[in-house]
C-alpha positions as CSV (number, residue, x, y, z in Angstrom):
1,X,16.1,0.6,9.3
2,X,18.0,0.0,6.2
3,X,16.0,-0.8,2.9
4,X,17.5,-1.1,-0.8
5,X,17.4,2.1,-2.6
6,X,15.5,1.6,-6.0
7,X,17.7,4.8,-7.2
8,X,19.4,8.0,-5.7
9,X,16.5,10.1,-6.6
10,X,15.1,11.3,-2.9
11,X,11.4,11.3,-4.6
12,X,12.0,7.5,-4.8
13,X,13.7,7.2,-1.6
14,X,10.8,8.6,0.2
15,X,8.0,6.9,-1.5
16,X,10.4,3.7,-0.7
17,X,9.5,4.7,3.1
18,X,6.0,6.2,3.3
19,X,4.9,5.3,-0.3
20,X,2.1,3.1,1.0
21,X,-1.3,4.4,1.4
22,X,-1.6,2.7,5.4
23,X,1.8,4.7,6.5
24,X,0.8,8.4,6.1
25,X,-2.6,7.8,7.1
26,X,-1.2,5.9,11.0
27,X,1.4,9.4,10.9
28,X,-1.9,11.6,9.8
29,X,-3.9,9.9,13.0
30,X,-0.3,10.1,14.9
31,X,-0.6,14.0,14.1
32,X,-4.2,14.0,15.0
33,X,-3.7,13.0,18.5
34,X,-4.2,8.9,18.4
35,X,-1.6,6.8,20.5
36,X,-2.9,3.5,21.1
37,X,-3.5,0.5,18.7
38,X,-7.5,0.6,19.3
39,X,-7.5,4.5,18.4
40,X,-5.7,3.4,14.8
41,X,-7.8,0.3,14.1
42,X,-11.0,3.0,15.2
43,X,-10.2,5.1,12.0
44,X,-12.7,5.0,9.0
45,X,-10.5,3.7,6.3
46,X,-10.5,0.3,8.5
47,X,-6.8,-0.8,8.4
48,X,-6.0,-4.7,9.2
49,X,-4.5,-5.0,12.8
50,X,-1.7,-6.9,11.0
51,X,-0.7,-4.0,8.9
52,X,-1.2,-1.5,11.1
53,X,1.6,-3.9,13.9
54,X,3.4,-3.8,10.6
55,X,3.6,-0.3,10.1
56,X,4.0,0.7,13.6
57,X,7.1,-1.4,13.8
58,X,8.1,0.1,10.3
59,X,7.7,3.6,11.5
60,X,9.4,3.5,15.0
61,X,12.4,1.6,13.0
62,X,12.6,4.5,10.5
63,X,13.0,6.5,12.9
64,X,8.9,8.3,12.4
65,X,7.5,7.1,15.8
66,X,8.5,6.3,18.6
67,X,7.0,3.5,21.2
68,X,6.3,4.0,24.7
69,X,4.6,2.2,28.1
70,X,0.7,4.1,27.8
71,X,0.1,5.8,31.1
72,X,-3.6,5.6,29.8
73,X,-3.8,2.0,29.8
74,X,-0.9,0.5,31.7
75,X,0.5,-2.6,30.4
76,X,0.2,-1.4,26.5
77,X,2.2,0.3,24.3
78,X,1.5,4.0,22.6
79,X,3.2,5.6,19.9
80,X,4.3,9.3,19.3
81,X,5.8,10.9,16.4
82,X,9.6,12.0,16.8
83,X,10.9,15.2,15.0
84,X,11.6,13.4,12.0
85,X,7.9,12.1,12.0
86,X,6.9,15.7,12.4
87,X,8.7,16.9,9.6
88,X,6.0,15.2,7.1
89,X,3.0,17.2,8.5
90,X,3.7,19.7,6.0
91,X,3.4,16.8,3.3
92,X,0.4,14.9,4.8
93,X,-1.1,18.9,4.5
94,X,-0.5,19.6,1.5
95,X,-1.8,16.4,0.6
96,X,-5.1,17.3,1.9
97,X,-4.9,20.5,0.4
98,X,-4.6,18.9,-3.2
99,X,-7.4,16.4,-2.0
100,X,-9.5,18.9,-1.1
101,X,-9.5,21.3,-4.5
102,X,-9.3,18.2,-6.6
103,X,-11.4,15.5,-6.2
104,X,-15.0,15.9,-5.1
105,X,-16.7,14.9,-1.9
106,X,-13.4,14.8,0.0
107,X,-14.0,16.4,4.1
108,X,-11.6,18.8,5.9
109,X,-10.8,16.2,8.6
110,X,-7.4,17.1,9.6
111,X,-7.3,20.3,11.7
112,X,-4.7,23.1,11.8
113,X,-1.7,22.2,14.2
């Protein structure tokens, strides 16, 4: 998927891609092991099953995810991160490394890999 580049700068480039609070937190439950839609809409922060269809879609076009048939629930779709996808686990932990020395009352919820 092609969007507009506000600038050249890759910092803005990226943040034009996963910039939005709902996209790291679907490829942090994508890391964590979730597939399906009902496992995503199941997380605490309670996402709206419109953004979450929107992001899905957003991240298979990028190139993050990809889509395939469920062989847990046949008939539905489940979604995997690709190699690109993976390559932002080491953001998403350092992330909730900062979270975790910096703001109080923040959980180590995402285990190692």
């Amino acid at each position: 998927m092609k969007t507009a580049k506000r600038s050249p700068c890759p910092v803005a480039c990226t943040l034009d891609i996963i910039g939005d609070k709902w996209t790291l937190l679907v490829i942090r439950d994508m890391m964590l092991g979730r597939s399906h839609f009902k496992d995503f809409i199941a997380s605490p922060e309670g996402i709206a099953t419109n953004i979450l269809a929107d992001r899905l879609t957003k991240l298979v076009e990028w190139g993050l995810a990809q889509k395939h048939p469920s062989t847990e629930s046949p008939g539905r779709d489940a979604y995997r991160l690709t190699k690109k996808g993976e390559s932002l686990i080491a953001i998403l932990k350092s992330v909730a490394k900062w979270g975790l020395e910096n703001i109080p009352g923040t959980e180590q919820r995402m285990q190692p890999m």
